[in-house]
N, C-alpha and C positions, 0 to 999 in steps of 0.2 A: 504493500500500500504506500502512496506517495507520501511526502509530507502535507500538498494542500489537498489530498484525499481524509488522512490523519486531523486536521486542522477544520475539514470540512464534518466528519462528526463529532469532536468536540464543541464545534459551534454545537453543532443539533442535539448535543445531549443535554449544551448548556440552555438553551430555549427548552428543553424537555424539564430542567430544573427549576425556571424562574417561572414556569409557569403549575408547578406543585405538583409536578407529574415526576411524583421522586423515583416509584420503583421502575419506569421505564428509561429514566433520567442514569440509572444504576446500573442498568442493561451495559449502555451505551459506553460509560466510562470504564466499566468493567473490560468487554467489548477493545475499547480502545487499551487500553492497559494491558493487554495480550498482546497487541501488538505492539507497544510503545514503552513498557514496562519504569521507563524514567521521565515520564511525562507527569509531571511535575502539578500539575496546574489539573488534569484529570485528577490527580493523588488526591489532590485538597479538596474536591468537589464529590469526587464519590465518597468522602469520611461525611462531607455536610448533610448527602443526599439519605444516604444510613441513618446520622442521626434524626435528621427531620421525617422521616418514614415511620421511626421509633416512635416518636415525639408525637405523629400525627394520630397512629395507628392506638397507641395508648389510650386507658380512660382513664376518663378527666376523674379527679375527683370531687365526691358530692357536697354541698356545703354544710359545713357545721350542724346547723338550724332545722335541715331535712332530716339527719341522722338523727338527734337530739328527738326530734318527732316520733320518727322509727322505732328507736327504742323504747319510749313512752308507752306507744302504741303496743308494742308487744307485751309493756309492763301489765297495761288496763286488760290485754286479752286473758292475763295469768289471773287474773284477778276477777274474772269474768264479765267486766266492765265493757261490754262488744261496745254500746254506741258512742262511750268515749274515745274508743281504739278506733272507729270509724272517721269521728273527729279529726284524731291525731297523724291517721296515716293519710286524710285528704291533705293536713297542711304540711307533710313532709313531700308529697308529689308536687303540690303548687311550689313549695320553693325551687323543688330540682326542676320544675319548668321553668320558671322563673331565669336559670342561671343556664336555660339549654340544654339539659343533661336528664339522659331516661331515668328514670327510677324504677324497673321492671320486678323487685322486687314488694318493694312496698303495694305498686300497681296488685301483681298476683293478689298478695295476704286482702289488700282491698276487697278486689273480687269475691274471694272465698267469704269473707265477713258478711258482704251482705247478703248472699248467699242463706250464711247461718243463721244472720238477726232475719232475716225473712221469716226463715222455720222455727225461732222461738217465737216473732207474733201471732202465728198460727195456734187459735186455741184446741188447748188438750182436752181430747175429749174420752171416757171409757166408757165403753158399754157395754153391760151387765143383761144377761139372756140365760134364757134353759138353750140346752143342747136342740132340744125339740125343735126351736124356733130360730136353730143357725141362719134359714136361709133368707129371712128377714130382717137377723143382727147382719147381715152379710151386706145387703142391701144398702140399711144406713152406714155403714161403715166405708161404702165405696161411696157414696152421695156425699158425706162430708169430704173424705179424702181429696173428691173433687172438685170442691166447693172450698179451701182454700182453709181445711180443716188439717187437725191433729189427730184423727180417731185411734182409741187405741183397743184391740181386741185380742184377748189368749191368745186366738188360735190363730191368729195374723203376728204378733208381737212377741211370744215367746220363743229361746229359744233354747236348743238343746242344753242340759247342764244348769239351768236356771233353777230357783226354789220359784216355781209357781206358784206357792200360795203370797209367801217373802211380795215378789212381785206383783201382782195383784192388790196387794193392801198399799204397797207403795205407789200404785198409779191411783189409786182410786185416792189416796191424798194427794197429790202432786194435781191432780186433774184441775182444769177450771170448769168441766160441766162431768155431770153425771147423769146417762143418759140411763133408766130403766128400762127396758122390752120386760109390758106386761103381758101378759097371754096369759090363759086360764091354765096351762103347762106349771108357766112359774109361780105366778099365787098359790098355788093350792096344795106345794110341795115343798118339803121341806129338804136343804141344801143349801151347794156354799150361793146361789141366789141369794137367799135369803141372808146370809152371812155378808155379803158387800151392798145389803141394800143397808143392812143395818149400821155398817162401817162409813157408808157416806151419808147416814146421817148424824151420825159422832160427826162427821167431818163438816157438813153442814151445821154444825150447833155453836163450832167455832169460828164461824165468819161471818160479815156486819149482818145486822134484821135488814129480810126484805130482797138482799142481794140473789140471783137465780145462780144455782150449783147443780142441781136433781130436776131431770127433765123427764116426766114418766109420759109413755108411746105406748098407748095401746094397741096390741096387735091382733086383737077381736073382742068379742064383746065380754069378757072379764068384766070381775069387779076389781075398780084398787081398793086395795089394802091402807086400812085406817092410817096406817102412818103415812104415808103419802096423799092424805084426805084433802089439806089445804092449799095444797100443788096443782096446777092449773096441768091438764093431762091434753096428750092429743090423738086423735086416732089416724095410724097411718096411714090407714084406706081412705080418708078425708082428701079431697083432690088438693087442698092446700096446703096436707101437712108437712109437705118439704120446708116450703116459704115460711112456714109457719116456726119450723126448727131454726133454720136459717137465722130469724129475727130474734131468738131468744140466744144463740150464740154469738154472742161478741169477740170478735178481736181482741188480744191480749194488748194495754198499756206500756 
């Protein structure tokens, strides 16, 4: 290769350099450096081209103030504080926008958060039936699930290795509504029916007068049972009684 062949890609690697086109800029000096090996002047420009490729290629780091956020955010999730953690990690994303720079970490935990505050607004609901009358606890238990419910049911929620009973008494307190399926099966028999109507109403006895907890569904012409006497009932074969459950299930605060 000539000298003003040599001369003529150096120009072109150096146009390839000032215009931030480092790794082809690298090629070229390199390139030339095989054949010129004391070219002096490529020397100094392929060490600048490397580091500015490094320099470019590098992430930035995030500021202060976002991190500070971050780790906040993660603190309130420990703590099971979600809609402060929701807070915290929006203002650690707006700063790293702020200064240009992704935050794809935060972003993710984001996502999933609201994800899970969605499913804790969702009220919990159990529903307490004779076996007899699965295929109507069945029913309401996909009609809520669809309807933007929590239902919770044995035979859907338990699972292998569980204390079933254990379980059971702990949703039927945890619950925000307690759904009875009456039918002339379960009134009239004795079992653990009867055993978590009685438990939700221990559980009903501790929260404010007045508030709805036990929502009894008639599932034919039964009678309710005295202790559920001052409980407004509904029958599901009623063309309203979807809409009618609906209204008396609130969204959790």
């Amino acid at each position: 290769m000539t000298k003003e062949q040599k001369n003529e890609l150096l120009d072109s690697a150096d146009d390839l350099y000032y215009a931030g086109k480092y790794a082809q800029a690298i090629e070229l000096y390199e390139q030339l450096l095989s054949l010129d090996p004391n070219n002096q002047r490529a020397l100094e420009q392929l060490t600048k081209a490397k580091f500015n490729l490094v320099a470019e290629n590098a992430p930035k780091s995030l500021p202060l103030k976002a991190m500070q956020s971050y780790r906040r955010a993660r603190s309130y999730i420990s703590a099971g504080a979600t809609e402060n953690a929701i807070g915290a990690l929006r203002e650690a994303i707006e700063t790293a926008h702020q200064a240009k720079i992704p935050f794809h970490e935060a972003e993710e935990l984001l996502s999933r958060l609201y994800l899970a505050f969605k499913e804790l607004k969702k009220p919990k609901v159990f529903i307490s039936y004779s076996r007899s009358d699965f295929s109507f606890a069945t029913d309401i238990y996909w009609f809520l699930r669809s309807n933007e419910c929590n239902p919770w049911m044995d035979i859907y929620d338990l699972v292998p290795g569980q204390d079933w009973e254990l379980e059971i008494n702990h949703n039927i307190k945890s619950a925000d509504f307690f759904v009875a399926c009456l039918s002339k099966n379960s009134v009239s028999k004795r079992g653990f029916v009867q055993k978590e109507l009685k438990e939700a109403i221990a559980t009903l006895e501790k929260m404010p007068e007045g508030e709805i907890y036990i929502i009894p569904i008639r599932l034919d012409d039964c009678i309710v049972p005295n202790s559920l006497a001052s409980k407004q009932w509904l029958n599901w074969s009623a063309t309203n009684a979807k809409a009618s459950l609906l209204r008396a299930i609130k969204p959790r605060k």
